[in-house]
Each structure stands twice: as C-alpha cells, then as structure tokens.
C-alpha positions, -999 to +999 in steps of 0.1 A: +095+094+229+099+100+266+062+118+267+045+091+249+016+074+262+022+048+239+040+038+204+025+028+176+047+012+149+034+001+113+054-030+112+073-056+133+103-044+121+097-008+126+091-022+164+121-036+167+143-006+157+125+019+178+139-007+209+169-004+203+171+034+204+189+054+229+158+074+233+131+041+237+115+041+273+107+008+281+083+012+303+066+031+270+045+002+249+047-001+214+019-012+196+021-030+158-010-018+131+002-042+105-004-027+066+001-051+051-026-077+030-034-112+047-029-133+013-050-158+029-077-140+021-068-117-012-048-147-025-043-153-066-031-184-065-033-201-097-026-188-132-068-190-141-076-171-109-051-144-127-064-144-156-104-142-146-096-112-123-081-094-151-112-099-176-132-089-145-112-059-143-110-056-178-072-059-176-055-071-207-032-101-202+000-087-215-006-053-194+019-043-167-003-037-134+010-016-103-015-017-078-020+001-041-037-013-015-048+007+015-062+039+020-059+073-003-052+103+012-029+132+020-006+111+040-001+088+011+018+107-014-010+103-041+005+128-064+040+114-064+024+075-072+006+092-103+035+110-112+058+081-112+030+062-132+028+088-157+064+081-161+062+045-161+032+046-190+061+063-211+079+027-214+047+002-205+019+016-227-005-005-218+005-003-177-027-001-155-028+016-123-050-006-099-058+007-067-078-012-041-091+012-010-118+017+011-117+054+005-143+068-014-150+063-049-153+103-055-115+120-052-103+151-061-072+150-080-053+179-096-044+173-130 
C-alpha cells in the first residue's frame, strides 16, 4: 500500500478495514466503486411485478432462481457459479440460472 497512488475498495466496508491496517497510509485515498444494485431502480416490489417478470422471462412460478448481476468475465469465477449450479439442479430441478450483465451476449464457455 505504501506505493499506491490511490485505493480503490469495492464496498464501504472493505474501506473501513483497509483503515485500520498497520500498513494503511493515510495520506493514500481510498476510493468506493460500489457493486452492488440500486433497488430503487431494479426494484420487484409487489408479488404481481414477480410474477409478470417471470412470464416475461419465461420463469415458472414454483422454479428456484439464482441470479448474477454484474459483469462476466475471468475475474468472476464463471466456471465455479456453473459448477455449483450444476450441483444445485441436482436437488432444484427446475432451478434457473439468471444472469443480468452488460457483457456480451456471445461467451465462450467450456463445457
């Protein structure tokens, strides 16, 4: 840390620690890049909105749904998400695996 230009941190929290470690320069700023959604605006409020999104998504009612939200990559240990959900489809048959990203619609994945 003492080279650092600046710190970034992914949440408040993660902020916070980093402050209170022996190595934290001060005079160092850490910056927040929050990852988490703003419900205000990807809010599903009300048992109707719930159930219209899943028709739109084609989504049955009684299905399990694990979703992801943010951006697919190498950094976001893809493989170990879809291992744990091919895991998970061994109890939850009908379990759906939603992700919403901006990456591109086009991914390799090995099988």
């Amino acid at each position: 840390m003492h080279a650092a230009d600046y710190i970034i941190s992914l949440t408040e929290a993660g902020k916070k620690e980093m402050m209170q470690w022996a190595s934290y320069d001060p005079s160092i700023p850490i910056g927040v890049i929050p990852t988490c959604t703003d419900m205000d605006l990807f809010s599903l409020t009300s048992e109707e909105q719930k159930k219209n999104s899943r028709q739109n998504l084609g989504i049955s009612n009684d299905a399990l749904v694990v979703s992801y939200l943010g951006s697919i990559g190498t950094w976001y240990m893809l493989d170990e998400m879809l291992i744990l959900f091919r895991k998970l489809k061994k109890t939850y048959h009908d379990a759906v695996f939603l992700f919403v990203t901006p990456t591109k619609k086009k991914l390799s994945i090995r099988q």
